[in-house]
C-alpha positions, 0 to 999 in steps of 0.5 A: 521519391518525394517532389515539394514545391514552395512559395514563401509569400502565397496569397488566397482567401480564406474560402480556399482553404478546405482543412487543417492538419490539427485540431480539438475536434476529431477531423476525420468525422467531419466532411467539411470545416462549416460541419465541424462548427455547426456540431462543435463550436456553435458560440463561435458561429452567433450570431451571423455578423462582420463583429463576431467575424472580427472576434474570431479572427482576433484569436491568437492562436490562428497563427497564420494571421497573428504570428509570422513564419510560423503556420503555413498551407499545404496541398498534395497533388493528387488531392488538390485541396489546400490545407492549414498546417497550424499548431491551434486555432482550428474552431475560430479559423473554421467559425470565421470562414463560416461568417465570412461565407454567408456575410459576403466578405473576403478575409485575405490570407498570406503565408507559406505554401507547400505543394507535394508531389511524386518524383514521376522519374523515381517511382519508375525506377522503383517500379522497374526494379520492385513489385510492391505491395501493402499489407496489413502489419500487426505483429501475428501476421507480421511474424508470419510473414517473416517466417515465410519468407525466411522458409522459401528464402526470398529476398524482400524489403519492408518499410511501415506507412506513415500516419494514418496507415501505422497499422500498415507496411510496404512490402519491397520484393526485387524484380531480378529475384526469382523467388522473389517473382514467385512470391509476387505472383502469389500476392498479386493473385490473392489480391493483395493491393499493388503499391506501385500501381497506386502511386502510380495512379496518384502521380498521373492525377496532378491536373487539379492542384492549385497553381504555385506560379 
């Protein structure tokens, strides 16, 4: 259901680039990279000046720049930010990004470009042939789930969310099924949250992503 695009040599500075996929730190408590230097990596960031830039973008582990083919940026449509898929490096890109910001300079960067996307045709066939829904997925409700479903004998599919959402699954109940539709209607009026609806919502909202062209 899935769409990737790709650019093998994508070019942007280094202001573009807005997170990582990796790091020391624990990312999610930080609402930008310039935050997560100014509380973690201060050494990193003093002095303000072109040599401690250089110094920072020497370090080898920001494999974008050291090594070849090996890290590489990533956006999701519907999110529209560009990511740094790396492997290390995270403090050091972050503290240079930093300098190069308030010392006016530009730091070039070349590399692969992923751009993710939903299959608009896909997800209207599933929607067509599925109500979906996400539940809370840990083992007592799971079972008890099980147990009810195998009680009214409806039909459903399963499958878990990926990262961060391990603690949650996809719940796949056929259209054509009508106890399955029973089973919808009592989901859908206890508020549990329309899967379908959401993609739905995050396919239509492609219009800020950056251009791969």
């Amino acid at each position: 259901m899935g769409t990737v695009r790709e650019i093998q040599r994508w070019n942007c500075d280094i202001q573009q680039v807005d997170g990582f996929s990796a790091s020391k730190s624990e990312l999610r408590r930080f609402k930008s990279m310039d935050a997560m230097v100014e509380r973690n990596s201060q050494p990193m960031i003093t002095p303000v000046t072109q040599e401690k830039l250089e110094e920072n973008l020497r370090w080898d582990e920001i494999r974008i720049i050291s090594r070849e083919d090996h890290d590489y940026f990533s956006t999701w449509e519907w999110d529209g930010r560009v990511f740094l898929i790396n492997s290390g490096g995270s403090h050091h890109f972050a503290a240079a990004k930093y300098i190069a910001k308030r010392i006016g300079v530009n730091v070039p960067l070349t590399g692969r470009y992923k751009v993710y996307g939903i299959n608009q045709v896909a997800l209207a066939s599933l929607r067509r042939d599925f109500d979906m829904f996400v539940f809370s997925w840990h083992c007592k409700q799971q079972m008890d789930f099980h147990r009810a479903m195998q009680r009214f004998e409806a039909t459903y599919y399963w499958k878990d969310l990926p990262r961060p959402y391990t603690d949650q699954a996809a719940i796949f109940l056929p259209k054509a099924e009508k106890r399955a539709g029973k089973v919808s209607e009592v989901l859908r009026e206890a508020g549990f949250q329309d899967l379908g609806l959401y993609l739905q919502k995050l396919a239509n909202a492609t219009g800020h992503h950056v251009s791969v062209a």
